[in-house]
ZANUVO-363540 format. One record per residue (C-alpha): x, y, z negated; residue number from 1; residue in one letter. Coordinates in Angstrom, 3 decimals, padded with zeros to 6 digits. Layout:
N
NODE     east    north       up num residu
NODE        X        Y        Z NUM      A
...
***
This chain:
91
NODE     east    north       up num residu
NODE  000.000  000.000  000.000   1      X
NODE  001.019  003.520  000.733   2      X
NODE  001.489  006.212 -001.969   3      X
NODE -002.152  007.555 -001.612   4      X
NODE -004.638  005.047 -002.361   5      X
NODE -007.797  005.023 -000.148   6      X
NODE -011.777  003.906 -000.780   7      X
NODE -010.643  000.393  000.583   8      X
NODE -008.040  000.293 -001.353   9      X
NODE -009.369  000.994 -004.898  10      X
NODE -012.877 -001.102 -004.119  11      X
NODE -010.818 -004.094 -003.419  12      X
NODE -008.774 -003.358 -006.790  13      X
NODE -011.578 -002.045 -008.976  14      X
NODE -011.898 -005.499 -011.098  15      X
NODE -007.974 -005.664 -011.883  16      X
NODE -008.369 -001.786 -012.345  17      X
NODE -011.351 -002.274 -014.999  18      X
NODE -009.311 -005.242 -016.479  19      X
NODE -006.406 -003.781 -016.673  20      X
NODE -004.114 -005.998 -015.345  21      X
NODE -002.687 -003.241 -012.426  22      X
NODE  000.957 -002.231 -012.940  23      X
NODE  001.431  001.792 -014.449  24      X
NODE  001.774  003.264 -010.995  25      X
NODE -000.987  000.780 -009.176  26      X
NODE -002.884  002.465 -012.125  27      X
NODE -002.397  006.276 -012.090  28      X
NODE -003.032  006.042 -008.032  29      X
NODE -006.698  003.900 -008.858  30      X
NODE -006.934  006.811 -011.482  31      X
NODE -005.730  009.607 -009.326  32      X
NODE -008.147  008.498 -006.516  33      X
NODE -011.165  008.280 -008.934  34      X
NODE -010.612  012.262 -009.927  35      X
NODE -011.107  013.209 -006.506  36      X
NODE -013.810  010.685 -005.199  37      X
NODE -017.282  010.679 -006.144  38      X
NODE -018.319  007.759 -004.055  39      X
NODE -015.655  005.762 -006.071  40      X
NODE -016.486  007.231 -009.339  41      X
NODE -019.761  006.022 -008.540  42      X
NODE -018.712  002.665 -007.991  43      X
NODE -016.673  002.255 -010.842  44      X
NODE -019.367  003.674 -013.237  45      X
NODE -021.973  000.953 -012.105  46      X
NODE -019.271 -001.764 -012.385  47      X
NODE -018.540 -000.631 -016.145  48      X
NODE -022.742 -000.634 -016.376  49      X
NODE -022.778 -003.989 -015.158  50      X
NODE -020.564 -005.127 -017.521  51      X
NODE -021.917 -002.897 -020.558  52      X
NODE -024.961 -004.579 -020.072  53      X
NODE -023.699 -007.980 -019.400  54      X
NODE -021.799 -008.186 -023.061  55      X
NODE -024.816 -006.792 -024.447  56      X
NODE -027.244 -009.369 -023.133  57      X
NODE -024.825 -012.342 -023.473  58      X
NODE -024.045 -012.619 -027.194  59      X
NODE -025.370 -016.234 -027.544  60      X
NODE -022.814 -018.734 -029.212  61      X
NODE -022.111 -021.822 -028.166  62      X
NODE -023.220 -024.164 -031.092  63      X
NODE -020.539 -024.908 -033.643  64      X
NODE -020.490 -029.026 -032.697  65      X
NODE -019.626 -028.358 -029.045  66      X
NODE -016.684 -025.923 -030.196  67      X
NODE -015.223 -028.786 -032.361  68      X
NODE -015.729 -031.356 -029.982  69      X
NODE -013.424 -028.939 -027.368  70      X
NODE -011.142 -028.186 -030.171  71      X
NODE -011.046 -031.612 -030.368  72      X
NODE -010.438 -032.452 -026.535  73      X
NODE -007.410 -029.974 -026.529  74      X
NODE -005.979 -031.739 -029.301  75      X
NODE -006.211 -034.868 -027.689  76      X
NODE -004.755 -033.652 -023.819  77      X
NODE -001.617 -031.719 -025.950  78      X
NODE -000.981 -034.887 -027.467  79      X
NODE -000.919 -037.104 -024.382  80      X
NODE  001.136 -034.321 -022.307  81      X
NODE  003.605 -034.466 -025.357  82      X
NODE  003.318 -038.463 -025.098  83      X
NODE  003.886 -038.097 -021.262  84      X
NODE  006.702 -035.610 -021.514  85      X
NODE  008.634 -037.195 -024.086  86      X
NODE  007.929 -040.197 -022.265  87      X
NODE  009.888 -039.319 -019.330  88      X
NODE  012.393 -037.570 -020.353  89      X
NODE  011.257 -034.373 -018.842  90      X
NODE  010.953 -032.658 -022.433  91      X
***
């Protein structure tokens, strides 16, 4: 990408833009562009509504038996990739 960052440009970047996960300057140029496009702003505001109102309406839990028996599951698959590795020699 060049120095300026276009409409294109920052629409195909908004989600790693809202998630932070851009680089400082990949940042400042989604920022830069935002101060001086409404039709962006505009974008980016609904996306942040969208989510807003996603984490709002999504608070259910998953019940506390399922989270044990994942716990659980991840247990079991370190200990057989430990078992494999050591196994092998590839520790």
């Amino acid at each position: 990408m060049t120095d300026d960052c276009s409409c294109n440009d920052l629409i195909a970047r908004l989600f790693a833009y809202l998630d932070s996960e851009l680089d400082s300057a990949e940042n400042a140029r989604m920022k830069l562009h935002l101060e001086h496009c409404p039709h962006c702003t505009e974008e980016e505001e609904a996306e942040r509504h969208v989510r807003e109102l996603l984490r709002r309406c999504c608070i259910e839990q998953a019940p506390e038996s399922l989270r044990i028996r994942v716990l659980g599951q991840i247990t079991v698959m370190r200990q057989s990739i430990t078992v494999y590795r050591t196994s092998d020699g590839t520790a």
